[in-house]
N, C-alpha and C positions, 0 to 999 in steps of 0.2 A: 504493500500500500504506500504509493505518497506520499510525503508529508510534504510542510514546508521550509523552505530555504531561506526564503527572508530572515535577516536578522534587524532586531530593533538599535542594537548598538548596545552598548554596555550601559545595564541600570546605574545611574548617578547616584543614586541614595543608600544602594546592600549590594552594588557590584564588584566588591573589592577582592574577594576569593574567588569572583567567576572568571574565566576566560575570555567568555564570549556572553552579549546577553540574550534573551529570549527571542526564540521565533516569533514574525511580526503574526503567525494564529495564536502564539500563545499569549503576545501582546494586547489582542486581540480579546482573546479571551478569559482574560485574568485581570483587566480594568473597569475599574470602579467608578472613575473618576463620573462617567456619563451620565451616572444617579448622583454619585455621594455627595460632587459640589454644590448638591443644595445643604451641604452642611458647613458649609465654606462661613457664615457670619458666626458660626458658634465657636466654627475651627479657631476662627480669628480671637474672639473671647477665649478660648481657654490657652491660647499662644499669649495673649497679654500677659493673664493670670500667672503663667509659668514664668515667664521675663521677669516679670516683677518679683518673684519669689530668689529667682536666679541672683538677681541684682542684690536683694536684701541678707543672702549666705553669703554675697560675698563671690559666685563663682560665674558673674559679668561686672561689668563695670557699671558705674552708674551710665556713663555716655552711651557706650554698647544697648543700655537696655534702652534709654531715651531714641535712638537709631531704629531698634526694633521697632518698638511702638509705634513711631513715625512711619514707619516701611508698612506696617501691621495697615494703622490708619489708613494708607493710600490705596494699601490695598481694600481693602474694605468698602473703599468709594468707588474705587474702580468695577469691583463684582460688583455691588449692586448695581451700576451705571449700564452694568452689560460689556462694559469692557476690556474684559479679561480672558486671555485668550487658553484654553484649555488645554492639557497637552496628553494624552490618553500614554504614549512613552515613559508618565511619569507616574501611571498608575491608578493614584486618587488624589482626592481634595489634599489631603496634609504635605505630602508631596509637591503637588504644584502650586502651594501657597510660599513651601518652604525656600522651593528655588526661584519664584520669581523675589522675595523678596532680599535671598542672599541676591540679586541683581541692584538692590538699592543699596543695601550695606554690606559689606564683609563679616558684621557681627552676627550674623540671620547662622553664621555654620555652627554658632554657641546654643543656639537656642533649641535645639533636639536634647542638649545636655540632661541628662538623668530623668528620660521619659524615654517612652516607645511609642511606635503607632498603637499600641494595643491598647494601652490605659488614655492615650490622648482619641481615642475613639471613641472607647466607651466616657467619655469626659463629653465628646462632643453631642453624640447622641441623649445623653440625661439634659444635658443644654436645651437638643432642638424640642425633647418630650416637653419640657416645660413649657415652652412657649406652645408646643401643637397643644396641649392640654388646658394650658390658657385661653386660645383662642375658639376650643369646642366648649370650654365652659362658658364664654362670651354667647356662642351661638345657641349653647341649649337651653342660656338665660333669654334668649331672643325669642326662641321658639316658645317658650313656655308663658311670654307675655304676649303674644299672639293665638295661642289656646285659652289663656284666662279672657281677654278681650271678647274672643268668639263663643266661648262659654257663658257672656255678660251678656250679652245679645240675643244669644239664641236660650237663655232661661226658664222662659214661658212658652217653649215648643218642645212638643213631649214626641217620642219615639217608641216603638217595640224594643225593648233589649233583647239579644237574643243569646240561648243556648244550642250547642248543635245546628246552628244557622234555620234554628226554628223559630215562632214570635215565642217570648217566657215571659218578662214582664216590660209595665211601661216605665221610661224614665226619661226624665228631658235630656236632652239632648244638650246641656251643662252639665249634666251629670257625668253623660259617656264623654264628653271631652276632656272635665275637669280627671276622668280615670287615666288616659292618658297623659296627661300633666302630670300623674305620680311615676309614672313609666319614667318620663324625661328625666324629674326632678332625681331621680335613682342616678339616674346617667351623671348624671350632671355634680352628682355625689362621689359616685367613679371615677370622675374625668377630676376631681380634688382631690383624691386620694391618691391619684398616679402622679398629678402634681406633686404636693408635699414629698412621695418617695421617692422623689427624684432630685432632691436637694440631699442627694449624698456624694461626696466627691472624690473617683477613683483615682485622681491625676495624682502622680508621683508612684506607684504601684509599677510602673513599667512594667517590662514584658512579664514577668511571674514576679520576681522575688525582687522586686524594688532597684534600689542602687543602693550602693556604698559613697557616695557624694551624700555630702551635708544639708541635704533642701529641707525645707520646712513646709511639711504637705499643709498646715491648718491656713500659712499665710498665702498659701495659692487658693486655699477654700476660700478663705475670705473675699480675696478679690474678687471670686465667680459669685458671689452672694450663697454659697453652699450652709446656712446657718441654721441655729435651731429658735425657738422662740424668745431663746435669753441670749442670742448674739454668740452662742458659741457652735465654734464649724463642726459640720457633718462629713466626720473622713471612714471610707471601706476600713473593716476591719482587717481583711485577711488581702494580701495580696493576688493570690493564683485566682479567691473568687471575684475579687474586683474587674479582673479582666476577662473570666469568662461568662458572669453573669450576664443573663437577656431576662431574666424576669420584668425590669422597666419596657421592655418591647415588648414581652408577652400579656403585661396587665394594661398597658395602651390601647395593644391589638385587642383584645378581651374587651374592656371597655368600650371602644367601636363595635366591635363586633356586633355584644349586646344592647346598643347605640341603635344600631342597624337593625336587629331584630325589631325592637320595639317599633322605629319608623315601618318597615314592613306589616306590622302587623293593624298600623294605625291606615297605612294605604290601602291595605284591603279591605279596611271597612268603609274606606271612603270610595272605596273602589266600587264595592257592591251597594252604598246606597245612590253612587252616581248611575246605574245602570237603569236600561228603561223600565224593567221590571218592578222598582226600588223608586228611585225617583225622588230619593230625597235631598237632594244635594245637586247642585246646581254649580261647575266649574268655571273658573275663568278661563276665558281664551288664549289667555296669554301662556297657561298653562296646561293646552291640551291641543292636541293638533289633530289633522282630517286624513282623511285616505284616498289615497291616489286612485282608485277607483269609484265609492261611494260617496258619491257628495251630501250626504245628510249624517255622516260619521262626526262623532264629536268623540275624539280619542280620551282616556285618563290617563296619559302617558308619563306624567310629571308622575303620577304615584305607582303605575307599573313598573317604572325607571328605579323607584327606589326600592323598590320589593324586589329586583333581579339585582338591583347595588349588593343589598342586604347578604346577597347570597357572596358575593365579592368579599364583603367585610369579613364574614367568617373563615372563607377560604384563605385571606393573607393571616389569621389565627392559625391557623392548621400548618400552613404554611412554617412559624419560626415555630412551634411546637413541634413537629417532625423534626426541623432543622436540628432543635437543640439536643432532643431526646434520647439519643445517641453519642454522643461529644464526651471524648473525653478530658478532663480540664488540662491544659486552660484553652489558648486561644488556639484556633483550627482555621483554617481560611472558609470553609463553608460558614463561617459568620460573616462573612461579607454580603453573603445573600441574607442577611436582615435588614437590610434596611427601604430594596422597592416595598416591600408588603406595607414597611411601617407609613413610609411617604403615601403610600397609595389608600391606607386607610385612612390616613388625615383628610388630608386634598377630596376626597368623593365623601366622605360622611360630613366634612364639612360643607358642602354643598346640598347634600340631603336634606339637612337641619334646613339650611335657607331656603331650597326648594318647595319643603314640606309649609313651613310659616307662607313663604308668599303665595303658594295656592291657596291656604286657608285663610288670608287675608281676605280675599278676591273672591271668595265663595260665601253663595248664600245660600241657605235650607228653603226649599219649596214647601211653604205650612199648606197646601192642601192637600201634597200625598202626605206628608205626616200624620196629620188629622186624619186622615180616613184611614193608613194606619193601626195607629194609636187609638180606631172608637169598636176595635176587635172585643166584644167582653171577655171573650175568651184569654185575655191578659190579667183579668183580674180571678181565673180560678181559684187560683192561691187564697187570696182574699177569702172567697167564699168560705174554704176550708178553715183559715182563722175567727172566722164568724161563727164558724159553728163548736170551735175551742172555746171561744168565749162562750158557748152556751152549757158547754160542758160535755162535747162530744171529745174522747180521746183523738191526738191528732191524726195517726192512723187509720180510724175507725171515720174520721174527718174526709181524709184524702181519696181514701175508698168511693165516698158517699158524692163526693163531686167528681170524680169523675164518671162515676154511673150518671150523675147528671150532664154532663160533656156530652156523653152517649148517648143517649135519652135528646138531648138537642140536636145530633148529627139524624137521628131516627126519623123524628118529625122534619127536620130541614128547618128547625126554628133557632135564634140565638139563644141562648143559654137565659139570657136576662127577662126573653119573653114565654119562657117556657108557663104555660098551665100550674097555680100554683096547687092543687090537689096531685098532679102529676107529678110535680117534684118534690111534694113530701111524701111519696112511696120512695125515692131514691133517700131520701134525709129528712127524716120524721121531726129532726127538733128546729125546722126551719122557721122563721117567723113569718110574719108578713111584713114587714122590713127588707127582706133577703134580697132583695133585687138593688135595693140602694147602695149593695157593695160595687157594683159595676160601673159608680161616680167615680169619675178618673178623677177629679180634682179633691174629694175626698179620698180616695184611694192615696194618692203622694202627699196629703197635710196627715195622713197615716203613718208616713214614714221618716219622721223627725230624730229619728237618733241618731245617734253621731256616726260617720259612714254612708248614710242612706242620702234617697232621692229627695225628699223634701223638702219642699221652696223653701223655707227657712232657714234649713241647713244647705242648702246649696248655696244661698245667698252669702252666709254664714263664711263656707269653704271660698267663694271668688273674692270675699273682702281679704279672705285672711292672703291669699295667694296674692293679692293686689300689694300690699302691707308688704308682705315678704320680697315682691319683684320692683317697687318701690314706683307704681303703676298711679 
């Protein structure tokens, strides 16, 4: 079999015992750089952090580290600006940060001093988790004032809830939003928690077992803000696991993932009440597109988009849990492939979040099919059956007796509520004559006031507190 010939030239940064450097397929296939420079402003932050620590032991000089910083700086403006020109020969981000900026100073050869790519990687990744985990806590606080809003609005319009995709009972339709809001506010609980454990700081660890130079890991923590609630730094404890943990990539990925789910799960029901069958929800244009064939098509494509996302988010899970589940410690280069999953889980679940609010911004519920809906008696069996606990039928003996009533209704072809009332005290002998007054839907939800339930009361109760909490 072939191979190839090409050669890339000798690696600049670990080519010193090689000969000759890598084949341009292996070049090829063994850089990183094409993903990773979106790590290039953290790379930049924990290269300062280092200098400065370097400077402070004593093992740069003050001016050397002032050089750096300056070279650091420039560089920094220049990637974000666009640029900065890439060089895939040099593998990844920390690489071709390192050599263009030994191109400003000569000091830039000191500054790999008593580090590895290993722990300055995992240094940079806890970097960019925070910010990604920052910016979904931003957005799932976004989303969640955009459910409480549409949950204010839509208050006083009641729905089927359903189980098994059957009608079971009625609830307004703030209720079932406000249940999603505790979905988000979970995430959104997640996405702080992967925060906070991610202000722990591997740098100075190098490749396994640290150095023998003088550095001061607490005073590189400090600089990167790696601290605890009392100002004092958060440093790995053990070397070997500082470098080869992914746990912060795997409770990231995890937290989107279940991110994802939830949005999935909230599409589909917005899926099935936009349907013509359903017809309770009414989409915006902007957020639903037509069919090249049928011109009366009004797609739900913004929330089928996120239900096939959803399946993405969990797949980049799977993904570094395979990766890592096998690895023996420390570092292995099959960790290089952590990092599209993680990028790609940020980048699409943060657009979900957005996706998801501005469709339900732009949406509004159709109160006529609701209403005819929601005027099923058959939503308030339950009820009946508690009617007749209160009379002092055991609730079993209860559940029995209304659904022979159900029955007894399908028989004749009449609603449940109009049934014969001689005829449905052979199904439920301790019926009154009242019994029919349970099938008041507005009575039925000022029924359910406890804490938890449907009840205008309590809903009202749950959108002030949500409002209060999102500073609405």
């Amino acid at each position: 079999m072939a191979t190839s010939k090409k050669k890339t030239g000798k690696q600049a940064t670990w080519g010193g015992r090689f000969k000759e450097g890598p084949s341009e397929l292996m070049g090829r296939f063994s850089e990183s750089v094409s993903f990773d420079k979106k790590l290039a402003p953290f790379d930049i932050i924990g290269s300062k952090a280092h200098a400065a620590m370097l400077a402070k032991v004593g093992l740069i000089s003050k001016a050397e580290h002032a050089a750096i910083r300056k070279g650091l700086d420039e560089l920094d403006r220049q990637i974000a600006a666009g640029k900065f020109t890439w060089d895939t020969a040099l593998e990844d981000v920390h690489m071709n940060i390192e050599q263009a900026l030994l191109k400003k100073t000569p000091a830039a050869a000191k500054l790999h001093t008593a580090r590895s790519r290993n722990d300055q990687v995992a240094t940079d990744v806890r970097l960019y988790l925070i910010d990604a985990s920052r910016q979904l806590m931003r957005a799932c606080s976004s989303l969640l004032a955009g459910l409480v809003v549409f949950a204010e609005e839509n208050q006083d319009i009641f729905i089927p809830g359903y189980t098994h995709l059957q009608r079971a009972q009625p609830v307004s339709v703030a209720h079932h939003v406000l249940a999603w809001a505790q979905m988000i506010s979970r995430d959104l609980e997640r996405f702080a928690k992967v925060y906070a454990n991610c202000f722990v700081s591997p740098l100075g660890s190098g490749a396994i077992a640290g150095t023998t130079l003088p550095i001061d890991r607490a005073a590189s923590a400090r600089e990167m803000g790696f601290e605890d609630a009392h100002g004092q730094p958060r440093l790995t404890d053990n070397s070997m696991d500082a470098v080869a943990d992914r746990d912060p990539h795997i409770e990231f990925a995890f937290a989107c993932a279940l991110c994802g789910l939830h949005l999935s799960r909230m599409a589909e029901d917005v899926i099935l009440w936009n349907s013509s069958e359903v017809g309770f929800i009414r989409l915006p244009d902007a957020f639903t597109t037509g069919s090249s064939l049928m011109p009366q098509k009004k797609n739900p494509d913004s929330m089928e988009l996120i239900r096939g996302k959803s399946a993405r988010l969990s797949g980049n899970l799977m993904t570094l849990m395979m990766m890592v589940k096998g690895l023996p410690l420390t570092y292995n280069r099959d960790l290089q492939e952590d990092k599209p999953p993680l990028f790609d889980s940020h980048e699409q679940l943060l657009m979900c979040l957005e996706v998801m609010r501005e469709t339900l911004v732009g949406a509004t519920m159709n109160q006529e099919r609701t209403a005819q809906a929601v005027a099923d008696p058959l939503l308030l069996a339950t009820d009946l059956a508690d009617y007749l606990v209160l009379k002092g039928v055991p609730f079993r003996q209860a559940h029995h007796q209304v659904g022979a009533l159900v029955a007894l209704s399908e028989k004749l072809n009449l609603p449940i509520d109009k049934l014969p009332h001689k005829d449905a005290l052979k199904c439920a002998p301790k019926l009154g004559k009242d019994w029919t007054q349970v099938f008041n839907l507005k009575r039925a939800l000022a029924a359910r006031e406890n804490p938890g339930m449907p009840g205008p009361k309590t809903t009202k109760k749950a959108i002030a507190h949500w409002k209060k909490q999102l500073g609405l």
